[in-house]
C-alpha positions in Angstrom: -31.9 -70.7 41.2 -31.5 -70.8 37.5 -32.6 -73.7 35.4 -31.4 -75.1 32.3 -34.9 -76.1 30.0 -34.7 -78.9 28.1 -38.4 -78.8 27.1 -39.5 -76.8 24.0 -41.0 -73.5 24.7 -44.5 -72.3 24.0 -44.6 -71.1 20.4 -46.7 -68.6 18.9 -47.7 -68.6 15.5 -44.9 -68.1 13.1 -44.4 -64.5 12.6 -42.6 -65.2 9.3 -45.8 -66.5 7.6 -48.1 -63.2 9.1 -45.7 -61.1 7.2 -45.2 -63.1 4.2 -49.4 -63.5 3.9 -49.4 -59.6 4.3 -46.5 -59.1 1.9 -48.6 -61.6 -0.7 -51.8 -60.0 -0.3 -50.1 -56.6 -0.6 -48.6 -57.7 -3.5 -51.4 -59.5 -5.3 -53.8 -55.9 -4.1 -51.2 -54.1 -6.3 -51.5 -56.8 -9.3 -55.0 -56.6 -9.2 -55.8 -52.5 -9.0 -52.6 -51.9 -11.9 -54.9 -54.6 -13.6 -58.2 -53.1 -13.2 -56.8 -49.7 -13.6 -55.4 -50.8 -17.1 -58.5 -52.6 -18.0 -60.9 -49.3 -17.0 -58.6 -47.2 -18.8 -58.6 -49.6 -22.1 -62.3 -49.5 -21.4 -62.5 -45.7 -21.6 -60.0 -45.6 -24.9 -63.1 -48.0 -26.2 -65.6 -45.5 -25.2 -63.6 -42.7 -27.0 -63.2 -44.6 -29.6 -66.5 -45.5 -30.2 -67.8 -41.8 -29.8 -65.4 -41.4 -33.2 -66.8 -44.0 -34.4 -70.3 -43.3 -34.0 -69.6 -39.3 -35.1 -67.8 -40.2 -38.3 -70.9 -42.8 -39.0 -73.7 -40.0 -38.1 -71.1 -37.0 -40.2 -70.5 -39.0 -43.1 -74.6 -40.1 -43.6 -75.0 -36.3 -43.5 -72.8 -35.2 -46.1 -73.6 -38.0 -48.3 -77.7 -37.0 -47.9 -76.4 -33.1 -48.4 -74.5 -34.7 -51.7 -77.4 -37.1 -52.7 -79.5 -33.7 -53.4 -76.8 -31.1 -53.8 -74.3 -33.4 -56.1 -71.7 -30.9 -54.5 -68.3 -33.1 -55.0 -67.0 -31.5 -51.7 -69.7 -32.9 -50.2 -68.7 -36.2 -51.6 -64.9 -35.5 -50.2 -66.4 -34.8 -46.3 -68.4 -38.4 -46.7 -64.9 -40.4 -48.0 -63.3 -38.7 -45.3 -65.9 -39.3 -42.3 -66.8 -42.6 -43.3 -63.2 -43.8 -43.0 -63.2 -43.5 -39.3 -65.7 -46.3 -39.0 -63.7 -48.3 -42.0 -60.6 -47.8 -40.2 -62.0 -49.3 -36.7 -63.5 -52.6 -38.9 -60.2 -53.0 -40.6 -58.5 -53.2 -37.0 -61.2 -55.4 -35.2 -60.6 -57.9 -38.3 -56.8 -57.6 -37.7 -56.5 -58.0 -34.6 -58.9 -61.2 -34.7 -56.8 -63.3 -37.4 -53.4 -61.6 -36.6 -53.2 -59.7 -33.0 -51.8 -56.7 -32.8 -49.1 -55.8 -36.1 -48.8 -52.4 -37.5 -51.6 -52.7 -39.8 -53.9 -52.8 -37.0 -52.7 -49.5 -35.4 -52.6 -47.8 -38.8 -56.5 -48.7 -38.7 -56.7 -47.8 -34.9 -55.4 -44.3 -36.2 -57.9 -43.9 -38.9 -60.9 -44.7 -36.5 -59.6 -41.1 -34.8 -57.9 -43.6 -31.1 -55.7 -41.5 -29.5 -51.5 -42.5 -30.0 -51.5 -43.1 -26.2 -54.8 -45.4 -26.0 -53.9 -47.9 -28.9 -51.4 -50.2 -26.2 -54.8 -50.7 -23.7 -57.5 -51.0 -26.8 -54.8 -53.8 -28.3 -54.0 -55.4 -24.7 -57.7 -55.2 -23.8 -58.6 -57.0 -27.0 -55.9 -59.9 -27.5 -56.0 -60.5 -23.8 -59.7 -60.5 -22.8 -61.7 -60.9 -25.4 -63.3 -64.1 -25.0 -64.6 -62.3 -21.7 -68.3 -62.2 -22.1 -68.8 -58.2 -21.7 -66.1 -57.7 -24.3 -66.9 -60.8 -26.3 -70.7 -59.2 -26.9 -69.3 -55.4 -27.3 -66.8 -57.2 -30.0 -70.0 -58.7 -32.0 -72.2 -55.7 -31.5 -68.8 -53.7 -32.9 -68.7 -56.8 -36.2 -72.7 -56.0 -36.7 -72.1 -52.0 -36.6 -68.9 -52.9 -39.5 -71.7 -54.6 -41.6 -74.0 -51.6 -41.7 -70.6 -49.4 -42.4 -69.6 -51.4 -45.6 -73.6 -51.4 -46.8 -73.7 -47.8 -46.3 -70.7 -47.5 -48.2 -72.0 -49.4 -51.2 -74.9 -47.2 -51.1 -72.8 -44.1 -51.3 -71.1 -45.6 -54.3 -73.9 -46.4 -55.6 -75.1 -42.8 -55.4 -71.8 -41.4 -56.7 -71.8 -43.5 -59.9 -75.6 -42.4 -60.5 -74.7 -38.7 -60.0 -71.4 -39.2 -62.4 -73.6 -40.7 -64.8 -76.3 -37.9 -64.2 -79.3 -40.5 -64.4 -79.9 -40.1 -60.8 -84.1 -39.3 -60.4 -86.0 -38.2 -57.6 -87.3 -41.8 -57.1 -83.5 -42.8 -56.8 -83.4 -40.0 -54.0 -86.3 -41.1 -51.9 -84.9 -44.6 -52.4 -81.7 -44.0 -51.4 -82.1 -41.4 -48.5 -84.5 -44.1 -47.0 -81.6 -46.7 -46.8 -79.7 -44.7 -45.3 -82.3 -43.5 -42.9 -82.5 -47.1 -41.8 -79.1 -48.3 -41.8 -78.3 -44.8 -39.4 -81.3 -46.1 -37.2 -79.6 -49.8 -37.1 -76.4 -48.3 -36.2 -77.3 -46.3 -33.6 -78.8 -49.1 -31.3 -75.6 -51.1 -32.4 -73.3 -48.2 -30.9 -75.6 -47.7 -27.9 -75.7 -51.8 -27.6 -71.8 -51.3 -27.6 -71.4 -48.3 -25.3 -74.0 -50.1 -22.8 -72.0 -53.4 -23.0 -68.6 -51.7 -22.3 -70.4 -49.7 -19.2 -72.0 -53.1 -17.6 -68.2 -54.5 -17.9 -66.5 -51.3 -16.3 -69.7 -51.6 -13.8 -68.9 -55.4 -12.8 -65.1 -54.7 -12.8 -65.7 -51.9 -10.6 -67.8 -53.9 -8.3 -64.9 -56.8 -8.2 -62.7 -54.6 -7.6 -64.0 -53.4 -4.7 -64.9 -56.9 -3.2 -61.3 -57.9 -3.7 -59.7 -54.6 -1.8 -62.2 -55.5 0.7 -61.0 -59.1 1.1 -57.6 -58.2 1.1 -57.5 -55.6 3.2 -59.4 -57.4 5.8 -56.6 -60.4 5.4 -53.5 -57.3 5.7 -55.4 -55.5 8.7 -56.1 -59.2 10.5 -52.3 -60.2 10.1 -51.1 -56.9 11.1 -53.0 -57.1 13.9 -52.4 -60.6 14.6 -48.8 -59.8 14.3 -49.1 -56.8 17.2 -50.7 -59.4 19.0 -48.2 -62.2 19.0 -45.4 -59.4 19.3 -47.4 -58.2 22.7 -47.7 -61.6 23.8 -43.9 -62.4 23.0 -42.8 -59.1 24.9 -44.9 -59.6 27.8 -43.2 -63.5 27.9 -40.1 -62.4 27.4 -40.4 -59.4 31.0 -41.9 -62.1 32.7 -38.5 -64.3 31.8 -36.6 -61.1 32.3 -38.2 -60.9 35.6 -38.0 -64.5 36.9 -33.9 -64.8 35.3 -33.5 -61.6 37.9 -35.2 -63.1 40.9 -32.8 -66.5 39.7 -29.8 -64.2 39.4 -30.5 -62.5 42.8 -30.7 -66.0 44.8 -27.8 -67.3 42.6 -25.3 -64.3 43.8 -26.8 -65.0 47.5 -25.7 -69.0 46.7 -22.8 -67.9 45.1 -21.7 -65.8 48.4 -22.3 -68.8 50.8 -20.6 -71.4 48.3 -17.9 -68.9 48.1 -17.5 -68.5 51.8 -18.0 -71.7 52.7 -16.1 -73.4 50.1 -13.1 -71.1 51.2 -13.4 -71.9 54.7 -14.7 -75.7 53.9 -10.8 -76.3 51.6 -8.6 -74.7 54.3 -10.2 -76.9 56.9 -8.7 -80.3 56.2 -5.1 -78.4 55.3 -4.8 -76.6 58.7 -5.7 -80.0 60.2 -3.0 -81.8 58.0 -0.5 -79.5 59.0 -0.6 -79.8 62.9 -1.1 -83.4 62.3 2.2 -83.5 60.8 3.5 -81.1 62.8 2.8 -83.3 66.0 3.5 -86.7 63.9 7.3 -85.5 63.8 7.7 -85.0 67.3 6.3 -88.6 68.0 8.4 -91.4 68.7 5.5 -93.7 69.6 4.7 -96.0 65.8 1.2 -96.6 67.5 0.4 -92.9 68.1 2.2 -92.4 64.7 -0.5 -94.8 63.0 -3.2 -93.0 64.6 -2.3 -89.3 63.5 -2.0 -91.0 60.0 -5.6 -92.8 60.3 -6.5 -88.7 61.1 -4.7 -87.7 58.3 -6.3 -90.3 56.2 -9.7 -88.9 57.4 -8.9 -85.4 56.5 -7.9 -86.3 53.0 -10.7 -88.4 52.2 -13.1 -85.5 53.8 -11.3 -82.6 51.4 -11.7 -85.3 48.2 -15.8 -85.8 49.0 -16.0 -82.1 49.7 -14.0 -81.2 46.0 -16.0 -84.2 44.4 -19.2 -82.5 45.8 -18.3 -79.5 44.0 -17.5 -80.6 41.3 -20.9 -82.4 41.2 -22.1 -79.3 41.8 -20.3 -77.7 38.8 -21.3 -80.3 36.0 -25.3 -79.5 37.7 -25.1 -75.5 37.0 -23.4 -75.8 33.7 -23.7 -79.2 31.5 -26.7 -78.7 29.5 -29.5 -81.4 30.0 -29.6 -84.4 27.2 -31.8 -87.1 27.2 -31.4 -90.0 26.4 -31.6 -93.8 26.7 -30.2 -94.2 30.4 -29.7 -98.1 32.2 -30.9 -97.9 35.9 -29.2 -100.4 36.9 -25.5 -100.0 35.6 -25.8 -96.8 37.5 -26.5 -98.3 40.5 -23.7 -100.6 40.3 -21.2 -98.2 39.1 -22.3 -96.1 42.1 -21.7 -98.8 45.0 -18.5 -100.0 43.5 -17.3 -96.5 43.3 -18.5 -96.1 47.0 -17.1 -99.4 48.5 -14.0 -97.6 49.9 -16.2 -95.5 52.3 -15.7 -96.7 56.0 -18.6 -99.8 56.6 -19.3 -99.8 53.2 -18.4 -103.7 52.9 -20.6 -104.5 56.0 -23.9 -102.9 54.3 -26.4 -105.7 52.5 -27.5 -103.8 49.0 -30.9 -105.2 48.0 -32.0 -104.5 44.3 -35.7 -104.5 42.9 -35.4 -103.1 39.9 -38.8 -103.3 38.0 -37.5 -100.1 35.6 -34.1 -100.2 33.6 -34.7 -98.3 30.8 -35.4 -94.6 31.0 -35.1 -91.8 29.0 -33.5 -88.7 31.0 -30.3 -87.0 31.3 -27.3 -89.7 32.7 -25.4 -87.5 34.1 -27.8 -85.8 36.9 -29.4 -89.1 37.6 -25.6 -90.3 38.1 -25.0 -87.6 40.5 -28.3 -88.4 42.8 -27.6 -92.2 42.7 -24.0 -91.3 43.9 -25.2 -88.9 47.0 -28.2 -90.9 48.2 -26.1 -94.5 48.0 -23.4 -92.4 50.0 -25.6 -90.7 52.3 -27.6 -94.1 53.1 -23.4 -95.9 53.8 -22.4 -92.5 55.7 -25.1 -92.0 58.1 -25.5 -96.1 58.5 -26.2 -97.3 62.3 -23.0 -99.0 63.6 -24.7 -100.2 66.4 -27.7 -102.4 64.4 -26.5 -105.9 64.0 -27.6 -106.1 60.2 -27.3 -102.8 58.2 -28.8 -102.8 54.7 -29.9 -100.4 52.1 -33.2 -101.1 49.6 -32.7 -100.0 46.2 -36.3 -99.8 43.8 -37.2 -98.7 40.9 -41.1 -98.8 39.2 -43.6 -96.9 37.1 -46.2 -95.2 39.2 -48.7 -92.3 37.8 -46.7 -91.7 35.1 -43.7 -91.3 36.8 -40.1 -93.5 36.9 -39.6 -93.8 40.5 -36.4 -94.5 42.4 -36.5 -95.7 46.0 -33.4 -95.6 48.3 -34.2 -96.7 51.8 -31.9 -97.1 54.6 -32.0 -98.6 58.5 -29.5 -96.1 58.8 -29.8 -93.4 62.0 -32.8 -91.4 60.4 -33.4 -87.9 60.3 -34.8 -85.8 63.3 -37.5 -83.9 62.4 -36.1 -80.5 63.3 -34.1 -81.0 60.4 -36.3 -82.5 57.8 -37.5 -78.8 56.8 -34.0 -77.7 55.9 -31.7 -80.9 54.5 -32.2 -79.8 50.8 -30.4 -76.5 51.8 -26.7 -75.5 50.9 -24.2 -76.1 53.3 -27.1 -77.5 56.0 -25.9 -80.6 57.6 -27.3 -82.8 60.5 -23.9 -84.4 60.7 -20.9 -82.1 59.8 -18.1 -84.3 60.4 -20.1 -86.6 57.8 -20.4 -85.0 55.0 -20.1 -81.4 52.8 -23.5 -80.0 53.5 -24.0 -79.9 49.7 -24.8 -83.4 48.5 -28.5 -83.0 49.4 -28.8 -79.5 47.7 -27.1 -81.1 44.5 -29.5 -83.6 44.3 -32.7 -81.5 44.9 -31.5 -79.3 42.4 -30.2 -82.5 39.9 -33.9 -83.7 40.1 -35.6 -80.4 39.2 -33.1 -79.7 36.2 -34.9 -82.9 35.1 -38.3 -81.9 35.8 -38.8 -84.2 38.8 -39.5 -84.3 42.5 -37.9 -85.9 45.1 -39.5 -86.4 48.8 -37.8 -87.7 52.4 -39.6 -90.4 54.5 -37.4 -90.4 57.9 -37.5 -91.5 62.0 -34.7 -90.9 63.9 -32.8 -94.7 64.3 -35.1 -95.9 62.0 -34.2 -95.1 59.0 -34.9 -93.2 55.9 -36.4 -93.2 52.6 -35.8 -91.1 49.4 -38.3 -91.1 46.3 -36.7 -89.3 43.1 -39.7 -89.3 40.2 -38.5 -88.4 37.3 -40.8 -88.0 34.3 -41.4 -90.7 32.1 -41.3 -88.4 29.0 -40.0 -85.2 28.3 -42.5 -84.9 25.3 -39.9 -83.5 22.7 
């Protein structure tokens, strides 16, 4: 039997967000190695760089010794030309710190011997990071090394001029090779101080690097793998509802075979009765006998209009969705006795009301439909033969649970039947009812997630206890 659910379904974690965290962190993994990459390579355009640097510093301090002693003016030539590369470098750093990058800084950049390709990463490297603390010390130990450049450049004027004037001595020459001796020392541990500096950066970076792949890809493999999970859980849900709508759409064909045949037979019933009726009505003269085939007629009618109202009932049950919603108790029960009042000894039954519950939330039309076939199943099956026949109508809170109480002094139930009344078309009384009122309201209650039990002695009476719940939690 297939059930209409009204209550929200359990929910797994949002899919969605797993793939957008794995989409983010694949996207911020990709940001942060182009990053890295780009800060590596800018660091190894440095490291060239400052192998130019250092060579053109160490070249041109050898020609200008070999022209301190030699006075060869080629000499003099190689030393402008080496010591430019240096120059060229301490012209760019100076650039690029009071303007960024222009073209007077690549010019420079070009000088110092940087590759055409590499200037884009040295300038990125330097307007972008370098108040970082591994560039921001290579940076000053590159300002100190600049210093040393423009002394030793004095000193080679200085040389020069002495040479052109030819009053350089041999004093002059221990002098000035001694300078230079010591400003060549100084700028060696400033190069190796910049080289070392650069290298604990591309070290750290490294390092991070690593940490952050790490963290990420433990965050991508997680979700994915969350992800499978909730998928595998989600697919094994979904064949277990496969499974159970099968079993529902198995026993709803078998219901659906009975109802068919039943209803079939059930509809042609009161018609073939009708017709011989009439049939026999027009060969009657007698207006008494007349009255009486019309009182059968009557019967038959109002049989065939509970048996179509039954499955209509049973209709609205299969196929209206549930709603809840703010429902009065007791304007259902009066609607459902005043629509009932035309059944045979209605008028002679005593309704008694304790209503202690008016206000529930649940679906109105199901509990209209099992207010309407208990109330006419307690006035149908009521004993003729009991001087006073009354039916008790309650409603209270207990465990939880709204609770509706029908009880009747009506003929009871014998308890060979009590197993099967909730089934389709299963009657203790066939010429009282449809056989389906019952099965609608079993099935009415469990649409709305309640339970409904039968309390019952044959010509005593019986009892009916709907619970329904008292919230739905939506």
């Amino acid at each position: 039997m297939s059930k209409v659910h009204f209550f929200k379904k359990k929910r797994f974690p949002n899919v969605f967000i797993l793939l957008v965290i794995v989409f983010i962190s694949c996207a911020l993994l990709i940001c942060i190695n182009f990053f890295t990459i780009k800060i590596l390579s800018a660091n190894r355009a440095y490291v060239n760089g400052e192998s130019h640097y250092s060579k053109g510093q160490k070249d041109a301090s050898r020609h200008l010794i070999t022209y301190l002693f030699t006075k060869d003016k080629n000499q003099w030539k190689l030393y402008l030309e080496e010591i430019k590369v240096p120059q060229g470098d301490g012209i760019a750093r100076e650039t690029l710190l009071k303007a960024g990058d222009n073209q007077v800084a690549r010019k420079a950049l070009l000088v110092g011997r940087n590759h055409q390709e590499d200037l884009d990463d040295i300038i990125w490297l330097f307007v972008n990071f370098r108040q970082i603390s591994f560039l921001s010390k290579a940076i000053n130990e590159w300002g100190q090394g600049d210093k040393l450049i423009s002394q030793l450049y004095v000193i080679g004027e200085q040389i020069n001029t002495k040479i052109n004037h030819n009053i350089l001595t041999v004093a002059d020459q221990k002098k000035f090779l001694q300078e230079i001796g010591t400003l060549s020392d100084k700028l060696t541990i400033n190069e190796r101080n910049f080289s070392n500096t650069l290298g604990e950066g591309t070290r750290k970076i490294k390092y991070l690097l690593t940490i952050f792949n790490v963290i990420f890809i433990l965050i991508i493999v997680c979700s994915v793998c969350l992800y499978y999970s909730i998928m595998v859980k989600r697919i094994l849900v979904s064949k277990k509802e496969i499974e159970a709508k099968n079993e529902n759409l198995i026993v709803v064909n078998h219901e659906l075979d009975r109802f068919v045949y039943s209803a079939s037979h059930d509809l042609r019933s009161p018609i073939t009765s009708l017709k011989g009726l009439i049939e026999i009505t027009q060969l009657e003269d007698d207006i008494k006998q007349i009255k009486g085939y019309l009182n059968l007629m009557h019967q038959s009618l109002a049989k065939q209009d509970q048996f179509i109202s039954d499955i209509i009932d049973y209709s609205k049950n299969k196929r209206k969705e549930i709603v809840i919603e703010p429902v009065s108790l007791q304007e259902l029960f009066n609607e459902a006795i005043s629509q009932l009042m035309n059944i045979e000894n209605a008028n002679r039954i005593i309704f008694k009301q304790e209503l202690l519950v008016d206000q529930v939330q649940s679906d109105s039309l199901r509990l209209k439909i099992i207010i309407s076939n208990l109330l006419s199943n307690a006035i149908k099956y009521a004993d003729n033969d009991k001087k006073e026949m009354c039916v008790s109508i309650k409603t209270y809170m207990d465990e939880g649970f709204n609770k509706i109480e029908v009880t009747d002094n009506g003929i009871g139930i014998n308890d060979e039947f009590k197993d099967h009344i909730f089934q389709m078309y299963y009657g203790t009384n066939k010429n009282k009812g449809s056989g389906l009122g019952l099965y609608i309201v079993k099935e009415a209650v469990e649409n709305i997630k309640g339970s409904i039990s039968v309390f019952s002695e044959s010509n005593i009476g019986s009892k009916f206890i709907v619970a329904i719940p008292n919230s739905y939690g939506i």
